[in-house]
Every structure is written in C-alpha cells, then in structure tokens.
C-alpha positions as CSV (number, residue, x, y, z in Angstrom):
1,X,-20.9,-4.6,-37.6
2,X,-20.7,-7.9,-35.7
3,X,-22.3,-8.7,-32.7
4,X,-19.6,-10.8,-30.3
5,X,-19.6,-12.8,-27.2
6,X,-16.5,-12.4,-24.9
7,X,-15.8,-14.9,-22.8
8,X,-12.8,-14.5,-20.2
9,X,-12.7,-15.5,-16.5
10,X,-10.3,-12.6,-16.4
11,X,-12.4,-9.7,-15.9
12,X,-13.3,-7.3,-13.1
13,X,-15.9,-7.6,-11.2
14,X,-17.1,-5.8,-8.3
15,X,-14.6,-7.5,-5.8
16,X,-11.6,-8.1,-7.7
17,X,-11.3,-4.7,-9.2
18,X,-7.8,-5.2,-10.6
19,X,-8.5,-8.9,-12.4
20,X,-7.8,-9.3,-16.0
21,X,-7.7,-4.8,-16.8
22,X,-5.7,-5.3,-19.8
23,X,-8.5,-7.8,-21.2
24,X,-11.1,-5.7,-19.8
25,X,-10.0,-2.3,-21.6
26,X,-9.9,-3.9,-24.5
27,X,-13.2,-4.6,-24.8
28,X,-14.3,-1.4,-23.6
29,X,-13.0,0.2,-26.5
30,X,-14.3,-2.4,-28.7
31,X,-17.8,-1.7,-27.3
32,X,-17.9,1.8,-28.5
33,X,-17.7,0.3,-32.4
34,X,-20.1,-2.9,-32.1
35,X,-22.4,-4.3,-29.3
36,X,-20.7,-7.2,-27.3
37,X,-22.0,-9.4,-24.0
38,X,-19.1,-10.6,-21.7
39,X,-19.2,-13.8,-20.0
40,X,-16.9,-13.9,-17.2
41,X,-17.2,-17.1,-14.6
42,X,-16.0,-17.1,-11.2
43,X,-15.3,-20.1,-9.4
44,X,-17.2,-21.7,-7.1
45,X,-16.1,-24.2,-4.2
46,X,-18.5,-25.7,-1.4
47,X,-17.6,-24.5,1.9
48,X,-16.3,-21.6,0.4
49,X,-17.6,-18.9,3.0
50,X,-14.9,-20.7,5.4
51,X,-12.2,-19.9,3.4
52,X,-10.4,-16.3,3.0
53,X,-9.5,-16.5,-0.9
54,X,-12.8,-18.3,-2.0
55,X,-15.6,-16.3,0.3
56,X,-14.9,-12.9,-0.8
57,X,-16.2,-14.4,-4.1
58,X,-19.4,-15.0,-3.2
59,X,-20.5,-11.7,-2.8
60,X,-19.6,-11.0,-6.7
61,X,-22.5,-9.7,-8.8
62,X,-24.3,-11.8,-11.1
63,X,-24.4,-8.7,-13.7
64,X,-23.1,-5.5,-14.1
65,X,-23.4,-3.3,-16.8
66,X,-20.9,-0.6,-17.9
67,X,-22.6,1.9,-20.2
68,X,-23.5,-0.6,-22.8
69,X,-21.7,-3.2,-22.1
70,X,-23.2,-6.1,-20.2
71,X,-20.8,-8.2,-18.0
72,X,-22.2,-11.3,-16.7
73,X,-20.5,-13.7,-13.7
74,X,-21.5,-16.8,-13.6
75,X,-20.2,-19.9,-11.0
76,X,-18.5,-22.8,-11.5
77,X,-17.2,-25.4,-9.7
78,X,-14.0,-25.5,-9.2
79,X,-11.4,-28.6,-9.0
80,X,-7.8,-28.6,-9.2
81,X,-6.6,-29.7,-12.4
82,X,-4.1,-32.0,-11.1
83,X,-7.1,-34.0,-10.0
84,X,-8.4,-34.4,-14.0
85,X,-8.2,-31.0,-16.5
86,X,-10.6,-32.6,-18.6
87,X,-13.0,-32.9,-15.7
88,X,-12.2,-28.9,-14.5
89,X,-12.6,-27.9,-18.3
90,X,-15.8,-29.3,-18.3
91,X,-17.7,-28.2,-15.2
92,X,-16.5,-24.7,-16.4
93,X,-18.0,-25.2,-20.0
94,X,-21.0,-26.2,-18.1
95,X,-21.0,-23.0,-16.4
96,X,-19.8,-20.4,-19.5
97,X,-22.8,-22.7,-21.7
98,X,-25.4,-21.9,-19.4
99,X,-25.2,-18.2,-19.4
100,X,-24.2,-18.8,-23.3
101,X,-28.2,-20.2,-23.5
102,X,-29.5,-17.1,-21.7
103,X,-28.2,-14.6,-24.0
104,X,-28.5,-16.4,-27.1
105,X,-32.3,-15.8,-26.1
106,X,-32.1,-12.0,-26.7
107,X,-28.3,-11.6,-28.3
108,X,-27.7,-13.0,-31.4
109,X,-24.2,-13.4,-31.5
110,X,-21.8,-13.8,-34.6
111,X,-18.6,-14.7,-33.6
112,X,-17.4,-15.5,-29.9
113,X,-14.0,-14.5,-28.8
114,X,-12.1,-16.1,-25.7
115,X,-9.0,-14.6,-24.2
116,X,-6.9,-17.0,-22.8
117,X,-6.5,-20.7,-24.3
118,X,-7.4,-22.7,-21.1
119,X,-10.2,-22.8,-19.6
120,X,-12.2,-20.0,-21.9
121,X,-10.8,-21.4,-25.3
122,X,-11.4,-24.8,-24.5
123,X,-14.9,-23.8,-23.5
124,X,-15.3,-21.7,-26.5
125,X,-14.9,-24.2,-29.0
126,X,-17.4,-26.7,-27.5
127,X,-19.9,-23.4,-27.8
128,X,-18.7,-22.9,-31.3
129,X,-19.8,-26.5,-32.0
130,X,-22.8,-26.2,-30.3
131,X,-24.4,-22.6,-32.0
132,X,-22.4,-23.1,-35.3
133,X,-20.5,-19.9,-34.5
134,X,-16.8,-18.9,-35.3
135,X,-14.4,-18.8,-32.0
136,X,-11.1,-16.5,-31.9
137,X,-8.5,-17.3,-29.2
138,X,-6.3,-14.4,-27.9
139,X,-3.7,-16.3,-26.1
140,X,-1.8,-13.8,-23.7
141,X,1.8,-15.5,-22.5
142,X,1.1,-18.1,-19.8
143,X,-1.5,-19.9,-21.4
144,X,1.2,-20.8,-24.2
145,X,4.2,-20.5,-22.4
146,X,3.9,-22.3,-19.6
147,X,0.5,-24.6,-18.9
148,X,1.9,-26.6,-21.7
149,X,4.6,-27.7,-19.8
150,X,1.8,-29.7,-17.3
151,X,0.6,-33.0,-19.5
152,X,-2.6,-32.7,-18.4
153,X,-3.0,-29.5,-19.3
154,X,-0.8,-29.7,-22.8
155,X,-3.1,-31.8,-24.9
156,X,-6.3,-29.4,-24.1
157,X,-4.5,-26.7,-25.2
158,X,-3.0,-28.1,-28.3
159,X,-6.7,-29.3,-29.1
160,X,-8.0,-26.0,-28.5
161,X,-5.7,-23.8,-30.9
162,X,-6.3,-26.5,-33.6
163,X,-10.3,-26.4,-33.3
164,X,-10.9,-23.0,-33.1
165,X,-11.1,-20.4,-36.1
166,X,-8.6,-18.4,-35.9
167,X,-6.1,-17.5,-32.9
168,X,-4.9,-14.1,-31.8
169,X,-0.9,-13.6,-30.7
170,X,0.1,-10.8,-28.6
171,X,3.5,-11.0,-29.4
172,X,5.5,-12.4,-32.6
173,X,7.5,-14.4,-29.9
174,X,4.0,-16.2,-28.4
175,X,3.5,-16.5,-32.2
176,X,6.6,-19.0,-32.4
177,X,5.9,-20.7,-29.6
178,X,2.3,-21.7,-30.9
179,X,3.9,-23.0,-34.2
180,X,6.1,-25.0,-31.9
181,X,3.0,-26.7,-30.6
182,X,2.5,-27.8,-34.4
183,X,-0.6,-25.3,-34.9
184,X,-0.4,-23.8,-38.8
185,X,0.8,-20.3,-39.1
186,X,-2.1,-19.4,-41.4
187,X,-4.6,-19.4,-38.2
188,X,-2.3,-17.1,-36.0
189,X,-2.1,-13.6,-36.4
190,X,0.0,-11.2,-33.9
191,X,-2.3,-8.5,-32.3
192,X,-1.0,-7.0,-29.4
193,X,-2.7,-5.4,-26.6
194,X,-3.3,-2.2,-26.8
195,X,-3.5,1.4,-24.2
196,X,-6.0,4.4,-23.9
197,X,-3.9,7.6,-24.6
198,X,-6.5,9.4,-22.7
199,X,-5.8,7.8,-19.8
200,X,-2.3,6.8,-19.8
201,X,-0.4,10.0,-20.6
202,X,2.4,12.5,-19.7
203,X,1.1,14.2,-16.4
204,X,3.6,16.2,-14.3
205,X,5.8,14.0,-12.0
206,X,6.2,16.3,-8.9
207,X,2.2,16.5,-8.6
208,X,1.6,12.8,-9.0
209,X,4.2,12.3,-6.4
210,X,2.4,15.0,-4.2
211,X,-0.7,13.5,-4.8
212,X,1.0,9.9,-3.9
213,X,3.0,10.8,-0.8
214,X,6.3,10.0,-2.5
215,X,9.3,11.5,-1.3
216,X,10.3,14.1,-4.1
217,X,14.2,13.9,-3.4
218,X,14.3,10.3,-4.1
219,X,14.9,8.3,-7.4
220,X,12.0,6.0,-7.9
221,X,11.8,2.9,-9.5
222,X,8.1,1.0,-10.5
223,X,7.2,-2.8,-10.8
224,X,3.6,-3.5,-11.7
225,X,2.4,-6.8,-11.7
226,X,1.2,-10.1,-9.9
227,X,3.5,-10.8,-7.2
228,X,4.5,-14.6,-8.5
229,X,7.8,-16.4,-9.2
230,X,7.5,-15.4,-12.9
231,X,7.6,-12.0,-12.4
232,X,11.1,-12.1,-11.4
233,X,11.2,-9.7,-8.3
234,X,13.3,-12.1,-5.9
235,X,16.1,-10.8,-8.7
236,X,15.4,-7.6,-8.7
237,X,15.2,-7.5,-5.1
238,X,18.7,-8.7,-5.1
239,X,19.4,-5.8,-7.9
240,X,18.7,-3.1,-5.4
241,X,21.1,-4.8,-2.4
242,X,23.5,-3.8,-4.9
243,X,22.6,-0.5,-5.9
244,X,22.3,0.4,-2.6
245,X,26.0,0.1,-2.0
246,X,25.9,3.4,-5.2
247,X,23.1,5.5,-4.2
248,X,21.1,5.6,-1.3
249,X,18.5,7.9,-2.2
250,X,16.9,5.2,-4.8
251,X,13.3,4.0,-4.0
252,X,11.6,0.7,-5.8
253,X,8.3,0.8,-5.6
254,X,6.2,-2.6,-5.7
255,X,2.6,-2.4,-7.1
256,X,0.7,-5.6,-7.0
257,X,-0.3,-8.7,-5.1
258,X,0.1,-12.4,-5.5
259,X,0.9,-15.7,-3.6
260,X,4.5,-14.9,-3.1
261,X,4.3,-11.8,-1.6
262,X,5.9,-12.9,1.8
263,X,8.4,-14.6,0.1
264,X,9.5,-11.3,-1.6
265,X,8.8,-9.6,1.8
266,X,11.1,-11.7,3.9
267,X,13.4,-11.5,0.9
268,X,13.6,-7.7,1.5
269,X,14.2,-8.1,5.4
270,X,17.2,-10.7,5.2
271,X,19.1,-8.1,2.8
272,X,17.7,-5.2,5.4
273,X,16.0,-2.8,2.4
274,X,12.6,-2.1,3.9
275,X,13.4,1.5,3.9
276,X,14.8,0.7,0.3
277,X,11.8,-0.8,-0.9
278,X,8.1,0.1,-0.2
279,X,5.3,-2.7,-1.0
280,X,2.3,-0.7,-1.4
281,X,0.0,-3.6,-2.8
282,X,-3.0,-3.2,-5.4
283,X,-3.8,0.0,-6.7
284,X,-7.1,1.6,-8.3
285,X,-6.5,0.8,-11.8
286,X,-7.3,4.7,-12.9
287,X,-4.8,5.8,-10.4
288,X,-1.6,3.6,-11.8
289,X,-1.4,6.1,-14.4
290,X,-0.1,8.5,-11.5
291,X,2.0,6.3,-9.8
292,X,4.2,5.7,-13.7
293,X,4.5,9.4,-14.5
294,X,5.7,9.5,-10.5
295,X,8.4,6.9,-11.3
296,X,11.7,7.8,-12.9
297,X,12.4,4.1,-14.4
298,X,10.0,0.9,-14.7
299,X,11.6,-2.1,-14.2
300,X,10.3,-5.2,-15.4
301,X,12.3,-8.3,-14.6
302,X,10.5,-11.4,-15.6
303,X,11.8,-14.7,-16.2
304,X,9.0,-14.8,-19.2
305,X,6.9,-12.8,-20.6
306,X,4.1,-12.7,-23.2
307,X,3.9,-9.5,-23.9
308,X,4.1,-6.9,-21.1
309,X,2.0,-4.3,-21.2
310,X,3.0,-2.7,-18.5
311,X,5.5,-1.5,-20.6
312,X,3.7,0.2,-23.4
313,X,1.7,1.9,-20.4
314,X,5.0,3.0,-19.3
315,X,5.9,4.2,-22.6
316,X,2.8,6.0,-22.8
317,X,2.9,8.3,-19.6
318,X,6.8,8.9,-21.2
319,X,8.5,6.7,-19.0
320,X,11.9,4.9,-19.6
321,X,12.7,0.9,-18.8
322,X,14.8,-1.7,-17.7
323,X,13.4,-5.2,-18.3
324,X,14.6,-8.7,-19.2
325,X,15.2,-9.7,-22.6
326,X,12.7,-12.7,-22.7
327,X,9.5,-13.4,-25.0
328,X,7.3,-10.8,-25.8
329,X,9.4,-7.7,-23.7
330,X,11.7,-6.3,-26.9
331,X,8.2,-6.0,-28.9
332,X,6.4,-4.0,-26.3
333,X,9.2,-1.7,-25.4
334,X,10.0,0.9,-26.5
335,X,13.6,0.9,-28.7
336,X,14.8,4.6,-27.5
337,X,14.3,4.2,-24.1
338,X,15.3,0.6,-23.0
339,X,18.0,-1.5,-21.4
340,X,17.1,-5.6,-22.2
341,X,19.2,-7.3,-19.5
342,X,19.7,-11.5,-19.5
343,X,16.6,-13.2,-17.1
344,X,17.7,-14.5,-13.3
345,X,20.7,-11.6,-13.9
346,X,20.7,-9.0,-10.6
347,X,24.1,-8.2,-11.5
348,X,22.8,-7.2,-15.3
349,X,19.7,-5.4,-14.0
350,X,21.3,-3.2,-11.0
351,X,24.3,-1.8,-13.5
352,X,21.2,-1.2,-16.2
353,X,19.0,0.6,-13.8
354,X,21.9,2.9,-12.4
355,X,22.9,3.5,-16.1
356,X,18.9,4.4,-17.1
357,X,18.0,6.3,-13.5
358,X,21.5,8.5,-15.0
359,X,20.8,9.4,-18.4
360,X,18.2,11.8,-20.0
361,X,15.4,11.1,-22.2
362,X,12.7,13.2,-23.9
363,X,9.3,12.3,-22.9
364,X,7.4,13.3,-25.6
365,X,9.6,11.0,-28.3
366,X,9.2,8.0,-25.9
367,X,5.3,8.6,-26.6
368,X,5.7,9.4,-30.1
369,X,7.3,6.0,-30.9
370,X,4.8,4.1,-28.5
371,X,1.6,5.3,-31.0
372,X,1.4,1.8,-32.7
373,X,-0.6,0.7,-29.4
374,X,-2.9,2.7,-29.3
375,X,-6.5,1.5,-29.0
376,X,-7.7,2.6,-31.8
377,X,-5.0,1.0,-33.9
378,X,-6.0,-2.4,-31.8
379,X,-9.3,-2.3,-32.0
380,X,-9.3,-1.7,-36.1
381,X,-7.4,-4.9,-36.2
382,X,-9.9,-6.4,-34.5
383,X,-12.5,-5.3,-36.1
384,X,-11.2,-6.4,-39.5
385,X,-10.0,-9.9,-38.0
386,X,-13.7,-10.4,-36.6
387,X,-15.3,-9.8,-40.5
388,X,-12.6,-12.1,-41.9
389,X,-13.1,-14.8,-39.7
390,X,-17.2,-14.8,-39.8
391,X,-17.3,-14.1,-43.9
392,X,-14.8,-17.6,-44.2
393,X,-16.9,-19.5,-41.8
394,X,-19.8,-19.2,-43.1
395,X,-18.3,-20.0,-47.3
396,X,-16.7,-22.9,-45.6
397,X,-20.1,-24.1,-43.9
398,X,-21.6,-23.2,-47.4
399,X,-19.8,-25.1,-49.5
C-alpha cells in the first residue's frame, strides 16, 4: 500500500469546522486502507488580528491529529491574485514546501495528491519536481469551471493539468470541460466523490424534526451550501414568492454561509417571506444528516455545478430533488427521484418543487440506486488509480 501526501487548503481545522468536508471525508476513509499526512495551509495576512475574517485564523492549530491521520496547517501569505497569481501561487508553494521538508524527514511519501487545481495543484507539481514524486489533481467544479475564465489565473491552471501525472474528474461533464482546455483525455479519469452510508442514512423524519425544532405540519424544503452567487439561491428565493401564492404551509430551509448572505437576506425581505424562509447558517457537519431526513425535498439551484454532492447525501438519507440541469447535477442525482429544471429559471423550479413536494417516493429505492457512491466504491478507485500512477512513473523515470 502507498504512502500519500494530501495537500488541500480545503480542510477543517479547529476553527472552520465546515471547510472543505467533502475533501476531508474522503480522506478519512482512505486513511483506514493506507497511511497518509495532510497538508492544509491557511492564509496568513499582516495586521490580520484587526480584521474579523482573517483574525479568527490565527488561532488555528498547527497540528491535529485524527486517529491516524495527521493534519498539519501551515501559513501563508496571502495576496490577491489580481495583484500577480504567479506571485500568490508562489508564496503558497513556499508555505505547502516547507511543511513538505518536515515530513519528508520521517514520512516517506509515494505519491502526493492535491484537490483542487489552483493553488494546491500548482503547488503540487513544483513538489513533484522537487522529490521526484508522482502528483494526482482532483479538480472539483470551480477550479475548472470558472477560475479559467480570469487570465491570470487561466494559464496556471492549464500548466498545471498538463504537468502533473494524472488528474482526477468528479464529474464526466468537468471531464469535458478539461479536454476543452486542450489537456489529453488519457490523463483524466472521472472519480466522483463519494458518501459514508453510516452516517448519511434513512433516520425517521418526525424525530429529526423534534430533535431540530421544525414545525411538523409544514412542508420543508433544504439548500445546503456556500451562500455565493453560484449557488443560485436569489432564484430560488424568487421560486418560493411563487409558491407561496399555492401553499402556505411550505418551509425552505437555508443551511450555509458565504459573502452574499445579506444579499439573499434583503432579497427575502423585499418579497416579505421571512416567515417563508428560515436562514439557520452553518451547521455541525454530523448533524446535516438530520436536518436531510427532516426535509421533504432538496433543492439545489445552481447556475454551475461540478458535481454536487449534496445530492448523493440527499439520496442517501432517501431524500427526493429538484435541482438545475447544469454540469455535474444529472450525474450525481439520482434518476428516480429528480426534476432537472433550466439554470436562472424560478418559474421552472417553483412548478418542479410543487410537483416533487406532491408525489410519493419510496425511500429505500432512492438509496438503493445511490450505492455507486459509496466510500468504499471511491476509495477502491482510488486506491487502484494511486498504484497505476506510481508503477508508470517510476518505468517512465527508468527508461
């Protein structure tokens, strides 16, 4: 079995709890089958102890350890990229190269794999140079689908896929999109993230909603997710104007947090549906299994989307969905239990939500057909990419 270094600025630490889960799971699971250290930097600005988003930041912890898996944070500087992405690429190589140094010292890696193409892949490779190590890129949705679109981004990126060994799609769609960005289909393969069936699963809905506070007479529609533009929630805040003029006694739930979050909020005010809809913010990430098996309908109406893995988590705890028809979303969801509506569509997505919240569906065949995610399916993938990658490096270093 290989011995891997992770590196991923997406990953919890002991202040942003809910940062990067889906990467961080994951590698949990891959833990149990081989060892792996995680290098997971956290920016870094002077003067940062005057500033509410940078100072809580300070107080991260340079290591923590979870069972056997060691997690360690360190700085960087940060810059915006608009100033030079070369520059901010660097200073954070610097950074994930350091700690790289440290545990080479008592962890003799194989292969090191970076989730997300900018800034960990572009770091990665540079440490793949420098300890004559393979590098695999999982690229997630944002990394592909949209920094490319920023020239000084765009041409990191594109050098990145082409210089590492081999890159990981979540979705067939992010697949296409890479080839777009002239990188050779041999290199990609389409992985997509995976669930724990242990913890997301079929639990009863009126004791979640107990447990919750949430009104049992009401219909209750969940979003999950970062509270940004992309997400699409200014349209689906629109949706439920509409569908208030139906039913009353529907409730959309709001999970998350994010930069537009007052946006949305005002939003909700101007079309007077704060009793409508309920902004409850972050949430524990053990305890989102509750709030999906209290939900009657998930609801996910980005404008893109990698892959969505809210919606195999949905799946999972039996759940049926309404989400938009855009990259990754009709891969992850689930066939039997789905309306795909156009992007930027309230009128689509408030006639397919009172159409789903109306009909019936069995739980148990909603988690039946959802099995192909599960971790242990992943993780073999993995596993098997990871010896394929290492056994060509080294006959191509060889020879």
């Amino acid at each position: 079995m290989r011995n891997i270094l992770i590196v991923s600025h997406l990953i919890p630490n002991n202040i942003e709890q809910n940062s990067g889960t889906f990467v961080f799971d994951q590698v949990m699971m891959l833990s149990k089958f081989t060892t792996i250290k995680v290098i997971a930097p956290v920016v870094w600005f002077p003067f940062s102890k005057f500033t509410k988003k940078w100072g809580k930041l300070r107080n991260v912890k340079r290591k923590r350890s979870y069972g056997n898996l060691e997690v360690y944070y360190p700085r960087y500087l940060a810059i915006p990229n608009r100033v030079s992405a070369t520059l901010a690429s660097f200073l954070y190589f610097i950074s994930v190269f350091m700690e790289a140094l440290n545990i080479k010292r008592r962890f003799k890696f194989d292969i090191i794999h970076a989730h997300f193409a900018y800034p960990d892949g572009a770091s990665s490779v540079l440490l793949s140079q420098i300890f004559k190590k393979p590098v695999i890129l999982t690229v997630h949705g944002s990394d592909i689908n949209e920094f490319p679109k920023r020239k000084a981004l765009r041409h990191l990126i594109v050098y990145t896929l082409n210089h590492v060994s081999h890159v990981i799609a979540v979705s067939e769609s992010l697949k296409q999109n890479i080839i777009k960005l002239g990188i050779d289909e041999s290199k990609i393969t389409v992985i997509p993230n995976g669930y724990d069936p242990t913890m997301f699963k079929i639990i009863d809905k009126e004791k979640c909603r107990i447990k919750l506070n949430i009104p049992q007479n009401k219909k209750i529609i969940l979003f999950i997710g970062n509270l940004v533009d992309v997400k699409g929630i200014n349209y689906l805040i629109e949706a439920m104007a509409k569908i208030r003029e139906h039913d009353n006694e529907i409730l959309l739930i709001i999970i998350g947090e994010g930069d537009r979050k007052d946006k949305f909020k005002l939003l909700t005010q101007n079309y007077n549906l704060e009793t409508y809809i309920k902004f409850v913010g972050p949430q524990k990430h053990d305890e989102i299994p509750l709030w999906f098996n209290a939900c009657d309908l998930f609801v996910l109406p980005s404008v893109n989307e990698g892959f969505g893995i809210v919606l195999i988590e949905a799946a999972a705890c039996g759940k049926p969905v309404v989400a938009s028809n855009v990259g990754g979303i009709p891969e992850a969801s689930n066939p039997i239990a789905r309306k795909l509506v156009p992007p930027k569509d309230p009128d689509a997505l408030a006639i397919s939500i009172l159409e789903m919240l109306s009909s019936n569906f069995d739980p148990a065949k909603i988690v039946a057909m959802n099995e192909k995610f599960k971790f242990d399916v992943i993780v073999n993938n993995l596993i098997t990419l990871y010896e394929t990658v290492v056994e060509e490096y080294h006959s191509q270093n060889i020879s």
